[in-house]
SEKOL-899149 format. One record per residue (C-alpha): residue in one letter; residue number from 0; x, y, z. Coordinates in steps of 0.2 Angstrom, whole numbers, plus 5000, padded with zeros to 4 digits. Each point is the difference from the previous one (the first is absolute). Layout:
% SEKOL-899149
<rec rest="A" nr="NUM" xx="X" yy="Y" zz="Z"/>
...
% end
This chain:
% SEKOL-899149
<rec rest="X" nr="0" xx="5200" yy="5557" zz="5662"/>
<rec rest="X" nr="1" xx="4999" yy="5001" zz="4982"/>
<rec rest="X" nr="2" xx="5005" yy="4982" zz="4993"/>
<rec rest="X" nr="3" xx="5018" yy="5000" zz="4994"/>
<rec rest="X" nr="4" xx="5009" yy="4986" zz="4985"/>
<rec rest="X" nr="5" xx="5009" yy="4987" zz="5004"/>
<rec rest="X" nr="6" xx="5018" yy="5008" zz="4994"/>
<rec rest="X" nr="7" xx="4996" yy="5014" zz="5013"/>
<rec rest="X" nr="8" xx="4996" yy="4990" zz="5015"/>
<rec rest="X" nr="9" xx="5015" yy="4992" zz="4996"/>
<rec rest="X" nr="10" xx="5012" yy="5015" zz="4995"/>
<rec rest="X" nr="11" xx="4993" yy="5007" zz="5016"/>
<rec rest="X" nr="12" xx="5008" yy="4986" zz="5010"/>
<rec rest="X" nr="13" xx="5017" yy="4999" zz="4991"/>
<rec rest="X" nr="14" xx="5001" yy="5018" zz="5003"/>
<rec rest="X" nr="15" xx="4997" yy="4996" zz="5020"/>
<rec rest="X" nr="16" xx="5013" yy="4987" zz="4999"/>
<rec rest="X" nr="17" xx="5011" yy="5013" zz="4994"/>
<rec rest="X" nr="18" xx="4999" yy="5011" zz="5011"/>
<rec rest="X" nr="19" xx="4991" yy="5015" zz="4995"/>
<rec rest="X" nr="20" xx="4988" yy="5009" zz="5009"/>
<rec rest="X" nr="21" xx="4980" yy="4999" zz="4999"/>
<rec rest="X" nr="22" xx="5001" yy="5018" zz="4994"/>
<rec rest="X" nr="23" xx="5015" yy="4999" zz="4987"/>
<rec rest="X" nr="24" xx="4991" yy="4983" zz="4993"/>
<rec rest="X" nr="25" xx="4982" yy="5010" zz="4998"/>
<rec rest="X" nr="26" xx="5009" yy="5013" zz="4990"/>
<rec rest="X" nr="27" xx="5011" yy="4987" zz="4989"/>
<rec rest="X" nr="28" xx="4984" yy="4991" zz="4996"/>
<rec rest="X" nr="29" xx="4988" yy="5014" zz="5000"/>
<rec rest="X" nr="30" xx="4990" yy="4993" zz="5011"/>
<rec rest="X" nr="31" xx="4991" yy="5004" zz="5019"/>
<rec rest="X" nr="32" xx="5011" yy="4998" zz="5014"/>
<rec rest="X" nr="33" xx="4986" yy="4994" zz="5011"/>
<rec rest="X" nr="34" xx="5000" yy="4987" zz="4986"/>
<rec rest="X" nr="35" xx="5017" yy="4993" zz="5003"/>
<rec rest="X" nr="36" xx="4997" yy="5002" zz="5017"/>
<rec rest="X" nr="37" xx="4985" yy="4986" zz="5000"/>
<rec rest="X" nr="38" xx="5012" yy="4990" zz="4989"/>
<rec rest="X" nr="39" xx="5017" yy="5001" zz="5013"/>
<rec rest="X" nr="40" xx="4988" yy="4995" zz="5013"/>
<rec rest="X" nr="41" xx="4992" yy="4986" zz="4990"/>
<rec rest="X" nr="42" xx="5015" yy="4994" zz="4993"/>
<rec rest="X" nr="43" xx="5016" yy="5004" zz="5008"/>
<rec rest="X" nr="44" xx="4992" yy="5004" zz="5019"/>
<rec rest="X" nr="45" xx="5018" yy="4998" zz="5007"/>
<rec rest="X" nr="46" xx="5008" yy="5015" zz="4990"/>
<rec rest="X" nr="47" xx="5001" yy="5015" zz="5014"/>
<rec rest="X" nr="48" xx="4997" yy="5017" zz="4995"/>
<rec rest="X" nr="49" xx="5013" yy="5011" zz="4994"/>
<rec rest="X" nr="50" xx="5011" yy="5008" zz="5014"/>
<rec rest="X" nr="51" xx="5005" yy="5015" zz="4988"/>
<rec rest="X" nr="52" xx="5015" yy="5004" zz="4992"/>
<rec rest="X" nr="53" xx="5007" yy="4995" zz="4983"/>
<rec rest="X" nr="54" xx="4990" yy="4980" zz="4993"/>
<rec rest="X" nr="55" xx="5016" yy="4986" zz="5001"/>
<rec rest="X" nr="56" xx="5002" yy="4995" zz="4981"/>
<rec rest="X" nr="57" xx="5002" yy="4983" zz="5007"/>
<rec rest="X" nr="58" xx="4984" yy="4988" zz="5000"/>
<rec rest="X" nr="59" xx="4999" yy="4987" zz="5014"/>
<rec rest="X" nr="60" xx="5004" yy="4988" zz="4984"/>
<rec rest="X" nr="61" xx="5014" yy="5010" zz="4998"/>
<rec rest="X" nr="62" xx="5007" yy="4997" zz="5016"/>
<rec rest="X" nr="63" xx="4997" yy="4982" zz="5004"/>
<rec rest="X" nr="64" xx="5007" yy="4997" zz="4984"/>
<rec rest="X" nr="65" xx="5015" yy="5010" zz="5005"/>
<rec rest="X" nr="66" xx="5003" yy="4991" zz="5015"/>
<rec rest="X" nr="67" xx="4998" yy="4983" zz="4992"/>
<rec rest="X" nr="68" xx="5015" yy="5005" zz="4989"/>
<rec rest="X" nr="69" xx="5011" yy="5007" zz="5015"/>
<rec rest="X" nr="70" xx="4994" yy="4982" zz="5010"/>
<rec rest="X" nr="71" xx="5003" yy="4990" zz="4989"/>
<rec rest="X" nr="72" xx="5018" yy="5005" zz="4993"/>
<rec rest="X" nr="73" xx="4994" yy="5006" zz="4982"/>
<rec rest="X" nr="74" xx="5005" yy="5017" zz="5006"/>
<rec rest="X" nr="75" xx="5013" yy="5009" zz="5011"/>
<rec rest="X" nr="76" xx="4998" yy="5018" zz="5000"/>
<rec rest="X" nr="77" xx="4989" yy="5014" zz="4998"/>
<rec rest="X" nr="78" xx="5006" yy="5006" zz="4986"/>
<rec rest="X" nr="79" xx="4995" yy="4982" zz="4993"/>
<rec rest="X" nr="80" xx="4983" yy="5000" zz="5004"/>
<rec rest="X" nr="81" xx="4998" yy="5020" zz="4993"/>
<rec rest="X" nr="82" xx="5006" yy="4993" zz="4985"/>
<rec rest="X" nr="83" xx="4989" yy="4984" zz="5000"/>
<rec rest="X" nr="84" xx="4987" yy="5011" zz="5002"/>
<rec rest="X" nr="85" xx="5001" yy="5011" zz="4987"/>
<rec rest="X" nr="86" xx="5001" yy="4986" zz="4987"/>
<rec rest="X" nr="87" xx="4987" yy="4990" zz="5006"/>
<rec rest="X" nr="88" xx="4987" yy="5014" zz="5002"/>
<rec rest="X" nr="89" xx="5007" yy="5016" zz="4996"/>
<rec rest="X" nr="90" xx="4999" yy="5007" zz="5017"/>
<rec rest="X" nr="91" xx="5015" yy="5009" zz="5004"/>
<rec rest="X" nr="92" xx="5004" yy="5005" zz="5020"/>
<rec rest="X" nr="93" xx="5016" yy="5003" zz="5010"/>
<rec rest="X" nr="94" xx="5011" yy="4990" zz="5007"/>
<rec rest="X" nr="95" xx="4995" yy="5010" zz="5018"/>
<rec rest="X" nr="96" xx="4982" yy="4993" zz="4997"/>
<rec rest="X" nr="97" xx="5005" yy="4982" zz="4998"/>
<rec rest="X" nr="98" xx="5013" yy="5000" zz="5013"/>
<rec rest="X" nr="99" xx="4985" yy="5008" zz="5012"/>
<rec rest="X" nr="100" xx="4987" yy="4986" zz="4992"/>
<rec rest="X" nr="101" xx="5012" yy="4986" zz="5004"/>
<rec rest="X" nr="102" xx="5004" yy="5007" zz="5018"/>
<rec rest="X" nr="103" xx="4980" yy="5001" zz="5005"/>
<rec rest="X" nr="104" xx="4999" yy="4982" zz="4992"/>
<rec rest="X" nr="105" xx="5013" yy="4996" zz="5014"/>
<rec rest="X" nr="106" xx="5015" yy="4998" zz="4989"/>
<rec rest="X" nr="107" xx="5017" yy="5009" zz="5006"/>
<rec rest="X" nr="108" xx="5016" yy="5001" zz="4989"/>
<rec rest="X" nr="109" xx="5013" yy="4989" zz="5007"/>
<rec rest="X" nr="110" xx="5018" yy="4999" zz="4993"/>
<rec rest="X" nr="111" xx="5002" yy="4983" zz="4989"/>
<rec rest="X" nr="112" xx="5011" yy="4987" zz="5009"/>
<rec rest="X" nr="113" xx="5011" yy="4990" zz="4991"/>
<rec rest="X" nr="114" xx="4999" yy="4984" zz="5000"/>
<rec rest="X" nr="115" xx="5006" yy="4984" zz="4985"/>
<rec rest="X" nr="116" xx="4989" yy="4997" zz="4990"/>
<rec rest="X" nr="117" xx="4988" yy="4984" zz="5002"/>
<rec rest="X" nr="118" xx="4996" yy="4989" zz="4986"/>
<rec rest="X" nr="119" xx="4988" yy="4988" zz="5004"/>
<rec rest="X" nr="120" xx="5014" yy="4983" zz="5003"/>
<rec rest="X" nr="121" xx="5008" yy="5011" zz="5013"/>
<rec rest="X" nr="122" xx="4982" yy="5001" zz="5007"/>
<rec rest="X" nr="123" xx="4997" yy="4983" zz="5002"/>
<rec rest="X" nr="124" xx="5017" yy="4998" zz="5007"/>
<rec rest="X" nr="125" xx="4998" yy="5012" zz="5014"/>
<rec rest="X" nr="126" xx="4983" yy="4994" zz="5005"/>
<rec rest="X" nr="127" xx="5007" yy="4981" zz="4998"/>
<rec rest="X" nr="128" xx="5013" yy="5007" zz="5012"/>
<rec rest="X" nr="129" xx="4990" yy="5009" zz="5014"/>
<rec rest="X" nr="130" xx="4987" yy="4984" zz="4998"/>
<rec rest="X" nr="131" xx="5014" yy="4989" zz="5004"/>
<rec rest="X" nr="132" xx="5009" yy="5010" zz="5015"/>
<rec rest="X" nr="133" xx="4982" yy="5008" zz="5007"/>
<rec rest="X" nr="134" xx="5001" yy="4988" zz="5015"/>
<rec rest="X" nr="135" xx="5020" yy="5005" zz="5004"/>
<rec rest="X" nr="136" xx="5002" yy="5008" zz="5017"/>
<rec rest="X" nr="137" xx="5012" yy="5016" zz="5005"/>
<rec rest="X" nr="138" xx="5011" yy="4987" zz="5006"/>
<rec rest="X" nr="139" xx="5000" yy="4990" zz="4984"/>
<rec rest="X" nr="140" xx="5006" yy="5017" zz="4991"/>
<rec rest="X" nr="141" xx="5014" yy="5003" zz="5013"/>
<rec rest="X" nr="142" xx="5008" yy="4985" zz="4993"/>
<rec rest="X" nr="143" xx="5003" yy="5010" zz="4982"/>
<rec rest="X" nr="144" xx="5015" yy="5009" zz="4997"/>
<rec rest="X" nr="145" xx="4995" yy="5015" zz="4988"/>
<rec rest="X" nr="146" xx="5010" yy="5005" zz="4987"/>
<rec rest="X" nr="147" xx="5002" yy="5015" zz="4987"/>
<rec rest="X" nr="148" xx="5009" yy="5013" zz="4992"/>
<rec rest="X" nr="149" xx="4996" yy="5017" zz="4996"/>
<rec rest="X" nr="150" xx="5006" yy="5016" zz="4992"/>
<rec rest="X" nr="151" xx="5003" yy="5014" zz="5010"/>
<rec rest="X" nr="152" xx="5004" yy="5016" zz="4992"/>
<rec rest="X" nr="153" xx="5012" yy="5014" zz="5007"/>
<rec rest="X" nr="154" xx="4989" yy="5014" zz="4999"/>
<rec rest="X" nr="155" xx="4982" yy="4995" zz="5006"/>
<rec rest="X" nr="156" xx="5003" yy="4983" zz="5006"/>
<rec rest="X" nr="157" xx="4984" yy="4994" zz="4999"/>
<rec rest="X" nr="158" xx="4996" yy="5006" zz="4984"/>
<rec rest="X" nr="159" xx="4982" yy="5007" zz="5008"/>
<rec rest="X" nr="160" xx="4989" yy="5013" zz="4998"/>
<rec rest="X" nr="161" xx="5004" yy="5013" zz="5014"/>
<rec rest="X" nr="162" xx="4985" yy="5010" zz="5007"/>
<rec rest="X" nr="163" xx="5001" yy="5019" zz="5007"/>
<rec rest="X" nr="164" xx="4986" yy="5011" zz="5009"/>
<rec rest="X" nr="165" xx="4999" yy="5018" zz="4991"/>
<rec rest="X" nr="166" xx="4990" yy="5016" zz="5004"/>
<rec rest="X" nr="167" xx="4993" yy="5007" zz="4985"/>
<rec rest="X" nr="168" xx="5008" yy="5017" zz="5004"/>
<rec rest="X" nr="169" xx="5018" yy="4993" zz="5001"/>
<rec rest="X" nr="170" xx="5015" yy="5000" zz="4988"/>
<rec rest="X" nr="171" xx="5009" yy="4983" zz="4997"/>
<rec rest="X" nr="172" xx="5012" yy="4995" zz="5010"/>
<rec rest="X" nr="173" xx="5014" yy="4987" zz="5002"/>
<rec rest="X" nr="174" xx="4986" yy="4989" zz="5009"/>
<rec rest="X" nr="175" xx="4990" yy="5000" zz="4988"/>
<rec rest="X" nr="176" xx="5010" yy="4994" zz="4985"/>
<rec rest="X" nr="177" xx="5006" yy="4981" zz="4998"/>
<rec rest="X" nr="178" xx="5017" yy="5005" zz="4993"/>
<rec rest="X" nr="179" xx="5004" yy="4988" zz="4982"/>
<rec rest="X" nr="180" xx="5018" yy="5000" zz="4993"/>
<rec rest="X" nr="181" xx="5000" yy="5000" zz="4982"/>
<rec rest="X" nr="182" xx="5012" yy="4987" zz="4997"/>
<rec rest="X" nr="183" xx="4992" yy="4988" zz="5013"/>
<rec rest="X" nr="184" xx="5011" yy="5000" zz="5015"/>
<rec rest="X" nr="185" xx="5005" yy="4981" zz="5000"/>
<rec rest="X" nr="186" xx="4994" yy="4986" zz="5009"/>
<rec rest="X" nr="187" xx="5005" yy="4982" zz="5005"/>
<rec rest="X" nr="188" xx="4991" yy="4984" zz="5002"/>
<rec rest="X" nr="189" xx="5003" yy="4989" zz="5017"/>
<rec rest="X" nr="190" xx="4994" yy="4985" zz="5007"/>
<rec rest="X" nr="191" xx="4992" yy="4994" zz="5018"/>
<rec rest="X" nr="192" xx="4992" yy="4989" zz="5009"/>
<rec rest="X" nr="193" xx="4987" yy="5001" zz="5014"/>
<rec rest="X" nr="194" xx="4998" yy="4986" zz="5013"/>
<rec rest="X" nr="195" xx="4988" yy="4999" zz="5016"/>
<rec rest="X" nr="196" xx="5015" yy="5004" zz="5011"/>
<rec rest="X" nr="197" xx="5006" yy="5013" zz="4991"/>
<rec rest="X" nr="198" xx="5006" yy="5007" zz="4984"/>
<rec rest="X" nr="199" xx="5013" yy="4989" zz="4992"/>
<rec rest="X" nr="200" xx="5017" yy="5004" zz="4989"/>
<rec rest="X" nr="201" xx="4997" yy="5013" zz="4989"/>
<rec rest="X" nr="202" xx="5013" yy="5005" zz="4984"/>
<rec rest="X" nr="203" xx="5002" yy="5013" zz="4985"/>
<rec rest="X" nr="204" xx="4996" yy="4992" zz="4984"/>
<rec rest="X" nr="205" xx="5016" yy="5005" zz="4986"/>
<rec rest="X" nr="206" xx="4996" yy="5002" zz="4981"/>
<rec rest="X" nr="207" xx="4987" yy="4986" zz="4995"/>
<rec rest="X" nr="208" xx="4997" yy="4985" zz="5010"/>
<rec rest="X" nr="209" xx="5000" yy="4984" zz="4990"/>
<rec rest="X" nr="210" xx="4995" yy="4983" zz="5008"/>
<rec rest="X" nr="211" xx="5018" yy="4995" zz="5004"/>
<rec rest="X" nr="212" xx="4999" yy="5018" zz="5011"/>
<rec rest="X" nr="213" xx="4986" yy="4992" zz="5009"/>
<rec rest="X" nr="214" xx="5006" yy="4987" zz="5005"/>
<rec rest="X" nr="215" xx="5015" yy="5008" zz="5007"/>
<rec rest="X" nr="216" xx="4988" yy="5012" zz="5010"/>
<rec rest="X" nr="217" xx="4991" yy="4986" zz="5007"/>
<rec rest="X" nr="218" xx="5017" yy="4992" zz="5006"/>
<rec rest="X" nr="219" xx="5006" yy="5017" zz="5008"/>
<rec rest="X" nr="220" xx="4985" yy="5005" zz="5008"/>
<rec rest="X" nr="221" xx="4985" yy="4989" zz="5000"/>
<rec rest="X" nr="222" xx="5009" yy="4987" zz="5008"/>
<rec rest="X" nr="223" xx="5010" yy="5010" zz="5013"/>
<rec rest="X" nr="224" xx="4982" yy="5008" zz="5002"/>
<rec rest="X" nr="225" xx="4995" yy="4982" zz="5007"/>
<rec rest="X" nr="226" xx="5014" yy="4999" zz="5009"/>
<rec rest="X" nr="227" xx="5001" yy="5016" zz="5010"/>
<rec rest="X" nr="228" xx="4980" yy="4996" zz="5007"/>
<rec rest="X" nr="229" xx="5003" yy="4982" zz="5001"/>
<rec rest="X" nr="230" xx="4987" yy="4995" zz="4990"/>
<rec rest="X" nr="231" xx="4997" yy="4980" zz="4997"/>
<rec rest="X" nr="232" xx="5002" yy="4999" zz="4981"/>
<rec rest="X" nr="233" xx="4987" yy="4985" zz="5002"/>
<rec rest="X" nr="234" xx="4987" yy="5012" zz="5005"/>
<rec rest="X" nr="235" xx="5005" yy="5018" zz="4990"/>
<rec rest="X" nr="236" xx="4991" yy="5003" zz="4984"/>
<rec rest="X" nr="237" xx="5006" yy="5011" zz="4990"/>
<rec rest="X" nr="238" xx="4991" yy="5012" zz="4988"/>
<rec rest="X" nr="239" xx="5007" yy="5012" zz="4982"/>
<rec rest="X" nr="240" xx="4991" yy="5005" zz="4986"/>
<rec rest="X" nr="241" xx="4997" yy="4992" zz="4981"/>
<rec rest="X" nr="242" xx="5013" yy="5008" zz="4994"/>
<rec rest="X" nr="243" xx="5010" yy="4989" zz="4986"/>
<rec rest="X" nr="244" xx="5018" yy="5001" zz="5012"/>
<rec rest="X" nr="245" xx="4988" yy="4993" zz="5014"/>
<rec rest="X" nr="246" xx="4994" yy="4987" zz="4991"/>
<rec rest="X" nr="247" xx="5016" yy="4997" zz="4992"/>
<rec rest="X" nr="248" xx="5007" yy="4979" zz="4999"/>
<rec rest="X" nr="249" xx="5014" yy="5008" zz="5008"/>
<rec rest="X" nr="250" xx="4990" yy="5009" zz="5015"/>
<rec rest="X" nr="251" xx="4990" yy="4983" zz="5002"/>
<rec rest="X" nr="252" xx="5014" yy="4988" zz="5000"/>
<rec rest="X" nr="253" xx="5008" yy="5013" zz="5016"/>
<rec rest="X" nr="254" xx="4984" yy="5000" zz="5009"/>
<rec rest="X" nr="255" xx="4999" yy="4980" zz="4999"/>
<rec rest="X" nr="256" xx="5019" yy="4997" zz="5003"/>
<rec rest="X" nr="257" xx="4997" yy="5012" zz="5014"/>
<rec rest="X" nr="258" xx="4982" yy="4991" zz="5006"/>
<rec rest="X" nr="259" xx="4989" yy="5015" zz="5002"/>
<rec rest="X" nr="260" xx="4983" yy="5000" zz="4996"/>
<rec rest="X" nr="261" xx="4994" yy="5015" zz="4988"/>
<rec rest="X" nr="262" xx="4983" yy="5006" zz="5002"/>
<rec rest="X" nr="263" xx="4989" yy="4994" zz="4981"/>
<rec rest="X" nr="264" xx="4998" yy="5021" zz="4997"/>
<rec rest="X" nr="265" xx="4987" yy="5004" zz="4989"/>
<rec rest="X" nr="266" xx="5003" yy="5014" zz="4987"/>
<rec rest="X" nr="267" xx="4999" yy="5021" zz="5000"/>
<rec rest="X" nr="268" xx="4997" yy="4996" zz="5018"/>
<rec rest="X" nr="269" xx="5009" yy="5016" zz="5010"/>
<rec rest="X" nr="270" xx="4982" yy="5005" zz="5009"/>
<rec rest="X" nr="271" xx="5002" yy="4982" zz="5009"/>
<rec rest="X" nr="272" xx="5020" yy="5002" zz="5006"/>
<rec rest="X" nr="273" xx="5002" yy="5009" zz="5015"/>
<rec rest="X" nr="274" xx="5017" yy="5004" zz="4996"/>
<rec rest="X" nr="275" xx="4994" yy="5014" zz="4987"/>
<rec rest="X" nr="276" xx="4994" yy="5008" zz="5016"/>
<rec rest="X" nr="277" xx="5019" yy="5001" zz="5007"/>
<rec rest="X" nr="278" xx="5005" yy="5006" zz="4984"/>
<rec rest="X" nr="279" xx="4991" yy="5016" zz="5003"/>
<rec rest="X" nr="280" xx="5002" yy="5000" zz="5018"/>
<rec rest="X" nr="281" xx="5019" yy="5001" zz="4996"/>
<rec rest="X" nr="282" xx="4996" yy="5014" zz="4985"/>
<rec rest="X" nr="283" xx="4990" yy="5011" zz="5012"/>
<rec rest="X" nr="284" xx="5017" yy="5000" zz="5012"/>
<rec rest="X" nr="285" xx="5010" yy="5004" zz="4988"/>
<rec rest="X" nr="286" xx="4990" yy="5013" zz="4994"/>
<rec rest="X" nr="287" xx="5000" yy="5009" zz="5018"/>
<rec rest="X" nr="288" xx="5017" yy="5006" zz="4997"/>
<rec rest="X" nr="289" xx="5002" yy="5018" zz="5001"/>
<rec rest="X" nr="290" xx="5012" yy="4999" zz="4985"/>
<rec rest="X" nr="291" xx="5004" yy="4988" zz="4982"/>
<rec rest="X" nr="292" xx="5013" yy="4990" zz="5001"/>
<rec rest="X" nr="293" xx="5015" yy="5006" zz="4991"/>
<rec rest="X" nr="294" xx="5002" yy="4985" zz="4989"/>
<rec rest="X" nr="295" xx="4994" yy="4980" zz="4999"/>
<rec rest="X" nr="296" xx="5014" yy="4996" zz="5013"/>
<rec rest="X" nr="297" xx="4992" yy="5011" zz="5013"/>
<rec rest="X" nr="298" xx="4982" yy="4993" zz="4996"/>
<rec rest="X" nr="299" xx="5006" yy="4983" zz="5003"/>
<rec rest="X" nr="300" xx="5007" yy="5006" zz="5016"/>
<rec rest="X" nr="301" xx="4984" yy="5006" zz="5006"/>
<rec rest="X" nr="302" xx="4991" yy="4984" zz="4994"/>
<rec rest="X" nr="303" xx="5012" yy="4991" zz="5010"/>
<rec rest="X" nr="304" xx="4998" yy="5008" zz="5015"/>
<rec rest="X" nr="305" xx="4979" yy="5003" zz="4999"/>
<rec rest="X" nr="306" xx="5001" yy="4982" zz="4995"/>
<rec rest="X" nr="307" xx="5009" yy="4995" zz="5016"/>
<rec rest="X" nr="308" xx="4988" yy="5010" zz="5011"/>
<rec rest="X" nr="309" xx="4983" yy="4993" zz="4994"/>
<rec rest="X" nr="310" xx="4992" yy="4992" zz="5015"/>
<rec rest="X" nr="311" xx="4994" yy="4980" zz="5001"/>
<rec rest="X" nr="312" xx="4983" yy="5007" zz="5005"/>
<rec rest="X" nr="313" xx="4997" yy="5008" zz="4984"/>
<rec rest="X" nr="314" xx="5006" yy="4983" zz="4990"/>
<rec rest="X" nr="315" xx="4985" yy="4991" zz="5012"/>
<rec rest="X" nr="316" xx="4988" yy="5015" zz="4994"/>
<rec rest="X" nr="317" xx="5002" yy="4996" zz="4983"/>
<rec rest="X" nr="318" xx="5002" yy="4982" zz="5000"/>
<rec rest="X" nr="319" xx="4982" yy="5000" zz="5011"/>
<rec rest="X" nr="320" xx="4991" yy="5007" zz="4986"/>
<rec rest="X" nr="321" xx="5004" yy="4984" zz="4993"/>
<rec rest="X" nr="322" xx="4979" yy="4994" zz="5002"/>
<rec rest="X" nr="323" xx="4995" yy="5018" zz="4994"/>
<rec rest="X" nr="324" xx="5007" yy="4999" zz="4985"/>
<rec rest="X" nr="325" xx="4994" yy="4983" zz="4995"/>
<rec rest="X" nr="326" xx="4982" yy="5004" zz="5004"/>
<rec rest="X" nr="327" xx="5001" yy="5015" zz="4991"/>
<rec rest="X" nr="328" xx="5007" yy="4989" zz="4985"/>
<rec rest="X" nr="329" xx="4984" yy="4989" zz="5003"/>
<rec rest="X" nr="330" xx="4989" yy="5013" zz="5000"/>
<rec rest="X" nr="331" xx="5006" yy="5007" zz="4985"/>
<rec rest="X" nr="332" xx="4999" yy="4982" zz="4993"/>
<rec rest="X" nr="333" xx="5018" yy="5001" zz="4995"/>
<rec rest="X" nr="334" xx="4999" yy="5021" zz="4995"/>
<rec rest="X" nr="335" xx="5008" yy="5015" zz="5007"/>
<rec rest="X" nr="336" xx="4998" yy="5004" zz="5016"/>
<rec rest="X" nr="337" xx="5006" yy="5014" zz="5012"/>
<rec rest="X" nr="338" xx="5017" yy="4993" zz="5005"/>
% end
């Protein structure tokens, strides 16, 4: 083999990294193929030969460097990375060949979930909670009365996207389509609470609820909740949010006067309360109805009466993925998790 420069051992190799074939690089550098060939098997023995068809624009570079931005959050879409791309190095590719790159690096698209936000006090709150309540048994969290409320809408009460299976071939149809009204449709807030016997006293939340309507929920029904099961007040412990009417003087005075234990509930915590769960358990019953309520006084009918007819078994459910949930908080060392 003829002795070759520095500059073309080395544009040789770049070329590999790229890529291109043996043959396409001898003709770019006007040079023998057997000549690259000595220098792939030298110098990049891991490269395979060409399987034919059209060369991938995208070095291996290219790709790990792709990933890496996908990985680690710099990036969210295709169409991100074709742009990155292209200023970076001037390479230009669709976003079919990225989407097909990402898949065979084992990357699948996945709808975002929505989730609040963390900032790194909430972080350490979360973990300084699951550190503290790691050792708590399914028993321990049968004691806690779970509390909540939540928006249910008219139409779409869950407010979830709806999936639909669809032969290429077909026309759309009524199944297919997730019908929106363009004025919204109306919705209205309630209140629950979920206990290991049961689910507790449940009511419709009117016009905005300031910490003096708290207090009056908590009268009417968290306390005949108590009642109803029987439950010792000395052992309950009960269990609501951050929010300011929660935290209210007026909300903490009740809870004292009334000797009930609250549960020291760390903040944008809904992955760790299992109520969240009922919530949606509730949504998807009230999404099986064949028709939409004619009005918010119809919807709070049906809530009533799906409310009524959840089983104990599925509060137990729920409140036993109690440990779950604080592991999955200690994994994450505080961070999302899967809940």
């Amino acid at each position: 083999m003829k002795p070759i420069s520095e500059k073309t051992r080395n544009n040789i190799i770049s070329l590999l990294d790229r890529g291109l074939s043996t043959h396409q690089i001898a003709i770019q550098l006007g040079i023998a193929q057997s000549t690259v060939m000595k220098i792939r098997k030298i110098s990049r023995p891991n490269i395979q030969n060409s399987a034919g068809g059209r060369p991938t624009k995208l070095t291996e570079v290219d790709k790990r460097n792709l990933v890496r931005m996908i990985t680690s959050g710099k990036a969210d879409t295709a169409t991100q990375l074709v742009r990155e791309l292209k200023d970076t190095s001037e390479t230009e590719v669709s976003t079919t060949t990225i989407r097909r790159m990402l898949k065979e690096a084992g990357l699948k698209s996945i709808t975002k979930k929505k989730k609040p936000r963390l900032l790194p006090s909430h972080i350490r709150q979360r973990l300084n909670f699951a550190i503290g309540h790691q050792h708590w048994t399914v028993e321990d969290w049968k004691r806690v009365i779970w509390s909540d409320e939540t928006k249910i809408n008219r139409i779409g009460a869950s407010d979830g996207r709806k999936w639909a299976w669809k032969r290429p071939v077909d026309q759309l149809g009524g199944q297919h389509i997730q019908g929106k009204v363009k004025f919204g449709g109306g919705s209205l807030m309630m209140w629950g609470c979920m206990t290991a016997k049961g689910i507790g006293f449940a009511c419709r939340i009117d016009g905005h609820m300031n910490a003096e309507g708290y207090t009056e929920i908590l009268d009417n029904y968290l306390l005949p909740t108590i009642k109803y099961y029987k439950l010792d007040v000395g052992q309950i412990i009960f269990q609501h949010d951050n929010d300011p009417k929660h935290t209210s003087h007026a909300a903490s005075k009740w809870l004292q006067d009334n000797e009930i234990e609250t549960l020291d509930w760390p903040p944008q915590s809904p992955d760790l309360s299992p109520i969240e769960h009922l919530w949606r358990y509730l949504k998807k019953k009230l999404d099986e109805y064949e028709t939409e309520p004619s009005g918010i006084l119809e919807l709070w009918e049906r809530i009533e009466k799906e409310w009524d007819k959840i089983p104990q078994d599925v509060c137990i459910k729920l409140i036993e993925s109690m440990p779950g949930r604080i592991a999955a908080v200690l994994k994450a060392r505080g961070g999302y998790t899967k809940f």
